[in-house]
C-alpha positions in Angstrom: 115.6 91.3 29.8 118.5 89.2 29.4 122.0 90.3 28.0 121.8 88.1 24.5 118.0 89.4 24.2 119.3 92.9 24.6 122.3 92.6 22.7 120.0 91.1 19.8 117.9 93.9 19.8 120.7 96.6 19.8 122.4 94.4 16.5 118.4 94.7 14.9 118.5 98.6 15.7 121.4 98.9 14.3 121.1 96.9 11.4 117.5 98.7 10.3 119.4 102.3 10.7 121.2 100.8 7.4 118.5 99.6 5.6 116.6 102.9 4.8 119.5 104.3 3.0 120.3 101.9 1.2 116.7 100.6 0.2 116.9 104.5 -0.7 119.7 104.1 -2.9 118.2 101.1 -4.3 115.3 102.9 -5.4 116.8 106.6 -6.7 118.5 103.5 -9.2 114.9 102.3 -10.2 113.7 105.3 -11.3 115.9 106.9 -13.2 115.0 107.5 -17.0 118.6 106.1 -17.8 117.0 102.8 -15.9 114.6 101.6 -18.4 116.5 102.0 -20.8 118.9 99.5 -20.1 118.0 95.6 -20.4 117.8 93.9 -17.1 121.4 92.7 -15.9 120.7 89.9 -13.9 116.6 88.4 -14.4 115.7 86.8 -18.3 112.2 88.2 -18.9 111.0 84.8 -18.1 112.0 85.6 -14.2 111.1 89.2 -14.4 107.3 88.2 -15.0 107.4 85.7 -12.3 109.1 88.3 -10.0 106.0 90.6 -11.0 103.5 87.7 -10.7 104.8 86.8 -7.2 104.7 90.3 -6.3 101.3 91.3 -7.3 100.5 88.3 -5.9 102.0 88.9 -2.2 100.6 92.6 -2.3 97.9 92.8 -4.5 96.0 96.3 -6.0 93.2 97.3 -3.4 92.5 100.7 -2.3 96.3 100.9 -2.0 98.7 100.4 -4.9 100.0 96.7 -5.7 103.8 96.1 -6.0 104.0 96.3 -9.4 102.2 99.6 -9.5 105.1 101.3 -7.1 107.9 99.9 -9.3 109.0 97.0 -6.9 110.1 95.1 -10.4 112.6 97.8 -11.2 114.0 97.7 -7.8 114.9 94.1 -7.6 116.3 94.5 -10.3 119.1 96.9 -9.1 119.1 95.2 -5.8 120.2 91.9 -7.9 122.5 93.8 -10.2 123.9 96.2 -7.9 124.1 94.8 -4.5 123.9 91.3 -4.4 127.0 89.0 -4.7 126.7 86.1 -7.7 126.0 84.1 -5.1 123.4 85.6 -3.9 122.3 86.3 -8.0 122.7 82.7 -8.6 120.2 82.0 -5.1 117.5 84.3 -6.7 117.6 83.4 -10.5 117.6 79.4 -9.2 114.9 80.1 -7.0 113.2 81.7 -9.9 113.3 79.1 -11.6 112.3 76.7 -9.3 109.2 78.6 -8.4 107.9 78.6 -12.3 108.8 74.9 -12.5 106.4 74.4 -9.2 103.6 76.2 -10.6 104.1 74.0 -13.8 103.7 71.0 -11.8 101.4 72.2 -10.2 99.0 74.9 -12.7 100.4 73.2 -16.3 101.7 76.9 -17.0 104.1 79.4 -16.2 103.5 81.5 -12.6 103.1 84.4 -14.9 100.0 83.4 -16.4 98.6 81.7 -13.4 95.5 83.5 -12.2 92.2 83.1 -9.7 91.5 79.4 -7.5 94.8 78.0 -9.4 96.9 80.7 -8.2 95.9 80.8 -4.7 97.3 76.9 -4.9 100.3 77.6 -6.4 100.6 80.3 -3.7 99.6 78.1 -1.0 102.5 75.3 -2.7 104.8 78.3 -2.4 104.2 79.7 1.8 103.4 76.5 3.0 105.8 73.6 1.9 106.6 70.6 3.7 110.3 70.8 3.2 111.5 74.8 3.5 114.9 73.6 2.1 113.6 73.0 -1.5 114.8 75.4 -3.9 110.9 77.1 -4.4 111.0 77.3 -1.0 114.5 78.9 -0.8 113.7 81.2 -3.6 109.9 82.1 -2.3 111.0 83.4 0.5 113.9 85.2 -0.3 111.4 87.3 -3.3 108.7 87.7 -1.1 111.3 89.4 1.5 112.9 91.8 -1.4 108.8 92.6 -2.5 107.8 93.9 1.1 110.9 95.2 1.7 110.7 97.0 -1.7 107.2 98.1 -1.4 107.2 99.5 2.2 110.4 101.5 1.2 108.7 103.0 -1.7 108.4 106.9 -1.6 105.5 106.4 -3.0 104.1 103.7 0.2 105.7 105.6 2.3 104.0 109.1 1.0 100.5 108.4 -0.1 100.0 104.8 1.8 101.8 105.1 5.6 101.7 108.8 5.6 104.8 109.1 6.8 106.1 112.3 7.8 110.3 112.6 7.0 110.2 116.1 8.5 107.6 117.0 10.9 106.6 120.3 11.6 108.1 123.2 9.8 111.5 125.0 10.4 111.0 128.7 12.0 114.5 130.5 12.3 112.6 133.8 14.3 110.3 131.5 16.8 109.3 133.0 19.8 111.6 130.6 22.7 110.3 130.7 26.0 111.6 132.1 29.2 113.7 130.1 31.0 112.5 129.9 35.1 114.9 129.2 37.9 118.4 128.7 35.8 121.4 129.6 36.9 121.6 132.5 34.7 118.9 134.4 36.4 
């Protein structure tokens, strides 16, 4: 291994022992009562259903819950209002925008009511673009990022879905310990 290619992968360790608090924190904000309540502080309800279109879309409902169904809406939403910069909001409500105004070119309609054969092509328009520097493009990728990230941090992914096990085994103050052979305390 070379010293940038290990230095690289040192920065990546380090960098993902942030993420899961944070995506934590993220998502303890989605799902408090006092949460939907409030009106969304960044995303019109225009973006919000294109958000949950391109969502459902990228993860769909099988025998597994869809994006939606986990509350990955929600948590956008307090990634956008809580943690991102404005420009960073700006990035994601423009890319918004140019998404819906692809799959009107494209469908005749908003992404939100896009469905079957049509959205598969607006899909397609979306992951597969000639130019990646086009705002759909821009914004496509940068919501399909937040929707995995979002999903696969979900306690509820992460509990019923990847089975993931925060504490294995169980805590046992009075466990037998074993003897100890050839120490220098013997």
């Amino acid at each position: 291994m070379q010293r940038r290619e290990l230095l690289t992968v040192a920065a990546a360790a380090a960098a993902l022992t942030l993420l899961p608090s944070e995506a934590r924190a993220a998502w303890t904000k989605a799902v408090t009562p006092e949460r939907d309540q409030r009106v969304p502080a960044v995303l019109t309800a225009a973006q919000r259903a294109t958000v949950a279109a391109l969502a459902d879309a990228i993860i769909p409902r099988t025998d597994t819950p869809s994006a939606t169904d986990v509350g990955v809406l929600a948590w956008i939403d307090v990634i956008a209002a809580d943690y991102y910069t404005d420009v960073d909001r700006r990035a994601l409500t423009t890319g918004l925008d140019a998404i819906d105004a692809q799959a009107r070119a494209i469908a005749g309609q908003p992404l939100s009511t896009v469905t079957g054969e049509t959205l598969t092509l607006v899909m397609n328009a979306l992951d597969s673009p000639y130019d990646r520097n086009t705002p759909a493009a821009r914004g496509y990728s940068r919501v399909k990022g937040l929707v995995i990230h979002g999903y696969f941090t979900s306690e509820r992914v992460q509990r019923d879905v990847l089975k993931t096990d925060i504490m294995p085994g169980r805590f046992d103050g009075a466990a037998d310990m074993p003897a100890r052979s050839g120490g220098r305390d013997e």
